[in-house]
N, C-alpha and C positions, 0 to 999 in steps of 0.2 A: 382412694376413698377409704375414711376409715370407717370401721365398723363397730357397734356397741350393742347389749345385750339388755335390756329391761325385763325385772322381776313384776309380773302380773301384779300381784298385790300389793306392791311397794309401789309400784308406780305408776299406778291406771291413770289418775286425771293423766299423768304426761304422754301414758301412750294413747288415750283418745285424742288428744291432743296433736299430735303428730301424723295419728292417721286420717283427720280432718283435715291438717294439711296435703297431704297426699291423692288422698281418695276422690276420684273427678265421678259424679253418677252415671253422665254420657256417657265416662268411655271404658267404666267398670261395673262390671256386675253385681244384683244384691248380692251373690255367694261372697262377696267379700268387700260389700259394707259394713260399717260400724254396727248397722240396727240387727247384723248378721252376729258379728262376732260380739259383741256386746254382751250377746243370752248365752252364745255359745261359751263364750270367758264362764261367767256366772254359772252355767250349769256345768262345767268339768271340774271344777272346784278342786279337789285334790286327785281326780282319775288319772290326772295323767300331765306329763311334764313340758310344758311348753310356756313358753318365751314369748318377747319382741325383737327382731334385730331389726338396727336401724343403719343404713348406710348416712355417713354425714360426709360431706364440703364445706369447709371454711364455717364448720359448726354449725351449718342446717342440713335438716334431714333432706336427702335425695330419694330415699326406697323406705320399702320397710315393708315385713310380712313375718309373719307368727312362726316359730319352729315349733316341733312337735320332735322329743328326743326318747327314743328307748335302746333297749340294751339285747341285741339279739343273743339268745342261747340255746346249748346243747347240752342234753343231758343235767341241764341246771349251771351250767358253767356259761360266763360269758362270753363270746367269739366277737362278736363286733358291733357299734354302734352305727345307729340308722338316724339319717334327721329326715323331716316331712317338714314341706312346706305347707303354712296352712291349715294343717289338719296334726291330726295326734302320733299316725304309727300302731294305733293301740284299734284293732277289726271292728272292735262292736264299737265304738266311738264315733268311727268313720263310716259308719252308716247310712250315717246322712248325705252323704257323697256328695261332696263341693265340685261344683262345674263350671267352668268358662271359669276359671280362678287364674288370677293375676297376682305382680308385685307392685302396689302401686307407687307410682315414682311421679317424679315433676318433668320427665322428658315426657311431653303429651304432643310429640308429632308425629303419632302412629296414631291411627284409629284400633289397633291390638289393641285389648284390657290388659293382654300381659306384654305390652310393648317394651317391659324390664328384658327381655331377652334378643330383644331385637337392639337395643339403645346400650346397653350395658356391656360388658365382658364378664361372662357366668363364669370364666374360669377368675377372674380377681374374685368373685365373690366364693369361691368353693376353695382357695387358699387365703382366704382370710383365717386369722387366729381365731374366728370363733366356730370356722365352719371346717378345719383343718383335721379333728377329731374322728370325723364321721367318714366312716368306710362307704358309708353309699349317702344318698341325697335323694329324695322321691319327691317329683314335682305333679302332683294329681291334678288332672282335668284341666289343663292348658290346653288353649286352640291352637297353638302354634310349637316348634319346635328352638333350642337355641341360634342364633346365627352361628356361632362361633361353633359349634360342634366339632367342627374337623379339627380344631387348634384344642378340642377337650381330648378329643380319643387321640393326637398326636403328642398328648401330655398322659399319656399314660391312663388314660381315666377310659372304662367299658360301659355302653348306654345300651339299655332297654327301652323298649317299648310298648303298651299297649294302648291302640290304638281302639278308639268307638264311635259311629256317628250320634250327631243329637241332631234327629230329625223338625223339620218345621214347618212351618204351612207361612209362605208367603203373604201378608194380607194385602198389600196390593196387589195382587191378582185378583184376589176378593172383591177388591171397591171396583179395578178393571174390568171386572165379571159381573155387574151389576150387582153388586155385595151379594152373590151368590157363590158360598162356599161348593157347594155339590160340583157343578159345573166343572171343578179342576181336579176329579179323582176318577179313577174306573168306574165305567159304566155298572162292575159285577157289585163294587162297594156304592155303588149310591144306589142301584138299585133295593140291599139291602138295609140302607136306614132309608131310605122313603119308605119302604112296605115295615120297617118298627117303629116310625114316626107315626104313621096311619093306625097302627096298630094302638098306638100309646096316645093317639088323640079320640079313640073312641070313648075313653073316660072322662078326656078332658084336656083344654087347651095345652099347648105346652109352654111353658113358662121358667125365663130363668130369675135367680133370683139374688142381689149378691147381699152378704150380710152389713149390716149399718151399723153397729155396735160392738163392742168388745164382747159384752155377754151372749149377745145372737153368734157373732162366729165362735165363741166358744161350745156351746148348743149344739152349732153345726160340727165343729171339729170330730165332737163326741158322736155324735149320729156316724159321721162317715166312718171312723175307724169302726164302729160297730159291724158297718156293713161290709168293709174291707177285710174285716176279720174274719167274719164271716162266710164270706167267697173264698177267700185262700185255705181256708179251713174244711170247708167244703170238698174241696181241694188234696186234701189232704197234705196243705203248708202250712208254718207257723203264720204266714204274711208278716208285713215289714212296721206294723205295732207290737210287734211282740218283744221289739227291743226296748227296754223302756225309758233307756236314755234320748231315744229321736222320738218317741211318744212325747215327753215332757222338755224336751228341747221345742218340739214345734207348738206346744201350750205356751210355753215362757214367751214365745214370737209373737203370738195373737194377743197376750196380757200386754205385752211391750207396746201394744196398737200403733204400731208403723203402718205409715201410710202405703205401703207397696206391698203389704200381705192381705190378699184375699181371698174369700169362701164363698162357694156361689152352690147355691141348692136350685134342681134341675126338676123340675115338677110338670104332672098331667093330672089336670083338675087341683085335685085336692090329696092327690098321690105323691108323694116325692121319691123320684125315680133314684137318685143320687145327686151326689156332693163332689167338686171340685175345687179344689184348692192350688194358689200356685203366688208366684210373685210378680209385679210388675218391673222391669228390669230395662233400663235400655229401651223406653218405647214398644217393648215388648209382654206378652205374657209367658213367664214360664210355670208348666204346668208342672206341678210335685208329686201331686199326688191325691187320688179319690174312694169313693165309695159309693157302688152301685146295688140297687136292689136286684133280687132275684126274680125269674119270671117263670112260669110252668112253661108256657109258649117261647121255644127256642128260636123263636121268627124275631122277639123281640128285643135287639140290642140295646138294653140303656147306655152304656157305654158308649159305643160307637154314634148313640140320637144325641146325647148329651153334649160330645165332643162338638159335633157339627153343629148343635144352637150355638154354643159358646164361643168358636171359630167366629161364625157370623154377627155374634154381637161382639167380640174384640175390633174385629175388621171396623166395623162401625161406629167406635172408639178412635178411630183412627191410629191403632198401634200399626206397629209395623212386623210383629211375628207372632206366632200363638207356634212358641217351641214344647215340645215332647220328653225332652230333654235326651238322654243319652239310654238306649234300652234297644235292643231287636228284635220288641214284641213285635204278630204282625199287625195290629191296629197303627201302630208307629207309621211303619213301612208302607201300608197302603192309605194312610189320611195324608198324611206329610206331602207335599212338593217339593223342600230341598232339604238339605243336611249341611251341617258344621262338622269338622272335624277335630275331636277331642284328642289331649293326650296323657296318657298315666307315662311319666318316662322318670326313669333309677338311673345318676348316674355312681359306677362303682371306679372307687379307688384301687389301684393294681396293687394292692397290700397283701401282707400276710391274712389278716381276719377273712378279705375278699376270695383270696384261692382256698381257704378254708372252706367256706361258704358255698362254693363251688362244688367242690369236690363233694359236699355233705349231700348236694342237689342231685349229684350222681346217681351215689350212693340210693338215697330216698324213690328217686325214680327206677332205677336196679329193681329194688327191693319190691316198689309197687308191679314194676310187669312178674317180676316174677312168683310173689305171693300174692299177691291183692287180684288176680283175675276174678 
């Protein structure tokens, strides 16, 4: 296979183009849809250095996924380069933490989204001339790990891993359960959203609500970070709008009015308890991210009342998951019924820049027990 490199702004129609070819919806995630990276391209503008590589056969594309390139260093000097898949390399960029992320390819006989690792050889693709440079490779938020692993670390090459589940709530179980989400969680957790649903219908019905317009979820968006801000704040957190490149990265989403991004306002009577946002994905809902109001009465979860309307009217949609996404809050862990297993894996070149690097980790962690208690 050989491999080529595309400059974003020289050559956007061709790389929509090619990732149109690529990109199946069934068997790949919004995280790495077009309607995803589209806003994402558009809003990194000059932040940060990333590409298209494109594997070709007989001059069509076979793969293709974004690299994200920077230059690690010490002391202001450079030690060694890093490439990301997908994402930047660059912390506050990556924020936004891309999940169930793939290389979308035309081998579609894996139901994987990242079935590139199962179909391919990751090691032809990390000695190609384009990917040869880079002392490490970081593959963020794969569900799966390479086949070929044992033929990478017998070629010299050292793998990390971090591992995270992304919890989910089955929904047929749901419709099985007489589309009765409570039914499939601890008795201590549904005891406590019946007695804040009770609580929160004394004002008035509960009601979900999802937004119909570009300008209404925008409305909403602003409402929920307000409230979100506000709780983590509360808190004594920044919360995760204080970044303000995933602030106006998930504006640019809702202005794009893709049909898989939605905002759903959570209301009793004439009260709006909170906002939930997330994508539709794979027959599924993924949830991203919300904002709940505050209550003096601690009996009152909106959170936890919200999650569970929402649960029930997905199910009822006939999705097939209402995912959490990757987190070990314990709201996560006790709504959920099952879990995906996520993967952040670095694979490192046994180079000089890599035992460098190493050694500096020592050093760094040395330093931290011994000064930093």
């Amino acid at each position: 296979m050989l491999f080529s490199k595309f400059h974003i702004k020289h050559d956007y129609d061709r790389i929509q183009e090619i990732w149109a070819q690529l990109y199946c919806e069934k068997q790949h995630s919004f995280f790495v849809s077009w309607g995803w990276f589209d806003v994402w391209l558009a809003q990194l503008d000059e932040h940060a250095n990333v590409s298209l590589v494109v594997g070709f056969e007989n001059n069509q594309p076979q793969l293709a996924f974004f690299l994200g390139e920077i230059q690690k260093r010490f002391l202001g000097l450079p030690i060694m380069k890093q490439f990301f898949i997908n994402s930047t390399g660059v912390a506050l960029l990556d924020d936004l933490m891309i999940e169930y992320n793939a290389i979308p390819s035309l081998q579609r006989d894996s139901l994987l989204g990242d079935n590139y690792l199962h179909s391919y050889s990751v090691l032809e693709l990390l000695d190609s001339n384009i990917m040869s440079p880079a002392s490490s490779i970081t593959f963020p938020g794969f569900s799966s790990l390479p086949n070929d692993l044992k033929d990478l670390q017998a070629n010299g090459y050292y793998f990390e891993n971090r591992a995270a589940d992304s919890r989910y709530v089955d929904l047929s179980q749901v419709r099985a359960n007489e589309n009765t989400y409570l039914g499939l969680i601890s008795r201590n957790k549904r005891s406590q959203i019946n007695r804040s649903n009770r609580l929160l219908q004394s004002t008035g019905e509960l009601r979900i609500h999802k937004a119909a317009t570009v300008a209404e979820s925008l409305e909403m968006y602003r409402m929920m970070i307000s409230l979100h801000q506000k709780s983590w704040q509360l808190r004594g957190q920044s919360g995760a709008f204080s970044n303000r490149f995933l602030t106006e990265f998930h504006e640019g989403l809702i202005k794009s009015n893709n049909r898989q991004v939605e905002i759903y306002s959570i209301s009793a009577g004439e009260h709006v308890i909170g906002y939930i946002y997330g994508f539709i994905s794979q027959d599924g809902f993924l949830y991203y991210q919300s904002g709940f109001d505050d209550f003096d009465d601690n009996k009152i979860k909106p959170g936890l009342s919200s999650h569970a309307l929402l649960i029930d009217y997905m199910a009822q949609r006939n999705l097939n998951c209402y995912d959490f996404l990757v987190g070990d809050e314990d709201y996560k862990r006790s709504l959920a019924t099952d879990s995906n297993r996520l993967n952040w894996f670095t694979l490192y070149r046994q180079d000089k820049p890599t035992r460098m690097m190493m050694q500096l980790r020592k050093i760094k962690r040395w330093f931290n027990r011994r000064f930093c208690r």
